[in-house]
matplotlib code that plots the C-alpha trace (Angstrom):
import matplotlib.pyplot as plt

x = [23.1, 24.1, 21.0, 21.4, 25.2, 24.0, 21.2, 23.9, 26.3, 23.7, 22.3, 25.8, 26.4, 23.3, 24.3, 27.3, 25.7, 23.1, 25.9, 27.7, 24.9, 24.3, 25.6, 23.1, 26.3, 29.0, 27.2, 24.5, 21.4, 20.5, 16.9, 17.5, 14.2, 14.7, 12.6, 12.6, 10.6, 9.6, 7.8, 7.4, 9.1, 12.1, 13.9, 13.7, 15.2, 16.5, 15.6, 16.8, 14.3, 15.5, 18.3, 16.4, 19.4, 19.1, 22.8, 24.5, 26.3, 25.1, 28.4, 27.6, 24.0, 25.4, 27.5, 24.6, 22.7, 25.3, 25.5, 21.8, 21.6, 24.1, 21.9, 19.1, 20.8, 21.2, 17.5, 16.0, 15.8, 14.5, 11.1, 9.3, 10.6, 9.5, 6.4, 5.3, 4.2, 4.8, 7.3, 8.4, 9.8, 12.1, 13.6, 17.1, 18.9, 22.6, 24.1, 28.0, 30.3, 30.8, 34.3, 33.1, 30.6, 32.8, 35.2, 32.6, 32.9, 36.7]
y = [31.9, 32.5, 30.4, 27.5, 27.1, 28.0, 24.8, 22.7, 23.1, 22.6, 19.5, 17.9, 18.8, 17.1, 13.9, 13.8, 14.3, 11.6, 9.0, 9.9, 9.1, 5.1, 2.8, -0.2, -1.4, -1.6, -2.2, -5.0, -4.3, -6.9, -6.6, -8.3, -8.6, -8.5, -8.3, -6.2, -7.2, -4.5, -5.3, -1.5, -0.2, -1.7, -4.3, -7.9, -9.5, -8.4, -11.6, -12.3, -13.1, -13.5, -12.3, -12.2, -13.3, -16.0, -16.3, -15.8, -18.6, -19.4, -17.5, -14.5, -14.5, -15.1, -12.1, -9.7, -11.1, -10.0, -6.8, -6.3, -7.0, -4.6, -1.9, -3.3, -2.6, 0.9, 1.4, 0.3, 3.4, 5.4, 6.9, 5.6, 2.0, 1.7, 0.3, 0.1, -3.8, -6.2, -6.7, -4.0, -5.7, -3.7, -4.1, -3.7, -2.6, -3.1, -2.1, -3.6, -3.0, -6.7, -7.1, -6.6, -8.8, -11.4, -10.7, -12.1, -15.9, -15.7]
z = [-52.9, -49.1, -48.0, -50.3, -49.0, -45.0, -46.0, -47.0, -44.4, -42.1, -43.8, -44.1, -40.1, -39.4, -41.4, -39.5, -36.0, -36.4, -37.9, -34.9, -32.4, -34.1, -31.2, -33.0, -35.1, -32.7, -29.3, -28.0, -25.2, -23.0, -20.8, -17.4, -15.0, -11.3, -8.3, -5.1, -2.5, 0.4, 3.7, 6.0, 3.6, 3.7, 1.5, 2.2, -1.0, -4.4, -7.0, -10.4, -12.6, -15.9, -18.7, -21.8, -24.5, -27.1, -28.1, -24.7, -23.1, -18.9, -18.4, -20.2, -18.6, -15.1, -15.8, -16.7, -14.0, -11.4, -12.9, -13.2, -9.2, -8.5, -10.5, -8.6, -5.6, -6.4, -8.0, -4.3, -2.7, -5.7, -4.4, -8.0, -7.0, -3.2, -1.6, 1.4, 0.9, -2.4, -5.2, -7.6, -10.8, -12.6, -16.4, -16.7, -20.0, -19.8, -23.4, -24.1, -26.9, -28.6, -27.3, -24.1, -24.4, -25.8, -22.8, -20.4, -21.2, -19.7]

ax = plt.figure().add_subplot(projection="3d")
ax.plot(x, y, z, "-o")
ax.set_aspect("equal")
plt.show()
């Protein structure tokens, strides 16, 4: 009888961590494709690519695209993104609560 209840208490605490962990219904993830390109080493330009969104006004995609540099910016020095020569794309996911997002068009 002890392990039956121990089971269940641990069943229904696992319910409720997993519920707890779903960000899919209150939150949307954006992919955002930018470019850095390195000569010796060192950064020449950081290039926005694209915002992958079907439903986002050129507002809402500017904004992404701004933030997405900034995270470029940041990413540049990282030893897995530098070359010595060339372009290292990098994918972007930014992930916004819908208010937020709706925030962006003012």
């Amino acid at each position: 009888m002890k392990y039956r209840v121990l089971i269940l208490i641990m069943f229904i605490f696992g319910l409720n961590q997993t519920k707890a962990q779903d960000y899919t219904k209150d939150s949307l993830q954006f992919k955002i494709i930018t470019a850095i390109k390195y000569h010796k080493s060192k950064v020449e330009d950081i290039k926005l690519k694209k915002v992958l969104c079907d439903y986002c006004t050129e507002e809402q995609k500017n904004q992404l695209g701004l933030q997405a540099l900034k995270l470029s910016e940041l990413e540049q020095n990282d030893p897995k993104n530098r070359k010595e020569n060339g372009i290292k794309i990098l994918s972007i996911y930014i992930r916004l609560s819908k208010e937020d997002f709706k925030a962006l068009n003012k």
